[in-house]
N, C-alpha and C positions, 0 to 999 in steps of 0.2 A: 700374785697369780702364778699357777706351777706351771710351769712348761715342757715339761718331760714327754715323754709319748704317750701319744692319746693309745687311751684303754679298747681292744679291739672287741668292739658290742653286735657283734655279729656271726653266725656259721659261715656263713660267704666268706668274712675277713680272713679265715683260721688259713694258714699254709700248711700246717701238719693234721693229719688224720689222727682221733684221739681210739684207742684199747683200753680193754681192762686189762690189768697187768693180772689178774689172777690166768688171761688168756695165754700167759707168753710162755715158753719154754726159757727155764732160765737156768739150764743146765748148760756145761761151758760144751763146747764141741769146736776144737781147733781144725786146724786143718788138716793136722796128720791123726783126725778120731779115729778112722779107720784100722790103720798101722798101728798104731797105742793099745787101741780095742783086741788084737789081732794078738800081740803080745802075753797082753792079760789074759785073754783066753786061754794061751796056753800055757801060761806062768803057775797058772792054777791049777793045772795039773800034770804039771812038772813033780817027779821026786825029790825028794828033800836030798838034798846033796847034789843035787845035777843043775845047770845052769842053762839058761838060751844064750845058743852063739848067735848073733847075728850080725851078717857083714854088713859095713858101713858103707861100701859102696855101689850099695842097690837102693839105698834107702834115698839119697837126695837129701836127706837132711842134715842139720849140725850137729857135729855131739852133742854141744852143751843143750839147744832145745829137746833131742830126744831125750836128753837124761832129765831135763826138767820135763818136762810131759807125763813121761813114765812113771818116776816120782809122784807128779800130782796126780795123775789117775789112779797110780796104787794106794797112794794116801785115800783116799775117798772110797777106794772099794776096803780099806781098813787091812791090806795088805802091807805088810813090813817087809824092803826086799833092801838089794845091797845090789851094785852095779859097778860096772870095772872095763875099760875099756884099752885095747893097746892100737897099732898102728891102722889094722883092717877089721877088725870086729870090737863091737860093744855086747858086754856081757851083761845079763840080768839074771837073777836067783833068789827066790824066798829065803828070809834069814830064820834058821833054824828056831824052832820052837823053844823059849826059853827054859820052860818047863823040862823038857826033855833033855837040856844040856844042863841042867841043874844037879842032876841026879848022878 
């Protein structure tokens, strides 16, 4: 005779609320979406050879998270950038068009 947990045969029993998962927003949104968002915005139209300065000490965050953020948001919008940071600011820049540095 099995003794494990009995099988919950009831809606009453349920403790979690069941969704469709086609309902769910399953796009990632940290907590600095905003600031990330804000970035890429104007990363993107940024001129080729010019960089975003932005100081580190307005931001509240770590370097290594904004660089990883940044990174995975660029990755996904299929932006290729290159990022560099020294004591007071982190730098972001689109990495030149390879096509264009080819020639």
């Amino acid at each position: 005779m099995a003794t494990g947990p009995k099988p919950r045969d009831s809606a009453s029993n349920l403790k979690y609320r069941r969704v469709e998962v086609s309902s769910l927003d399953r796009g990632r949104r940290g907590k600095h979406h905003e600031l990330i968002a804000g970035i890429l915005a104007e990363l993107e139209t940024a001129q080729p050879g010019s960089a975003l300065e932005i100081p580190l000490g307005d931001l509240g965050v770590e370097l290594a998270n904004l660089r990883s953020a940044i990174h995975r948001a660029a990755g996904s919008k299929g932006l290729l950038i290159e990022t560099l940071a020294d004591e007071k600011n982190f730098y972001v820049w689109k990495q030149p068009d390879r096509k264009a540095t080819d020639k």
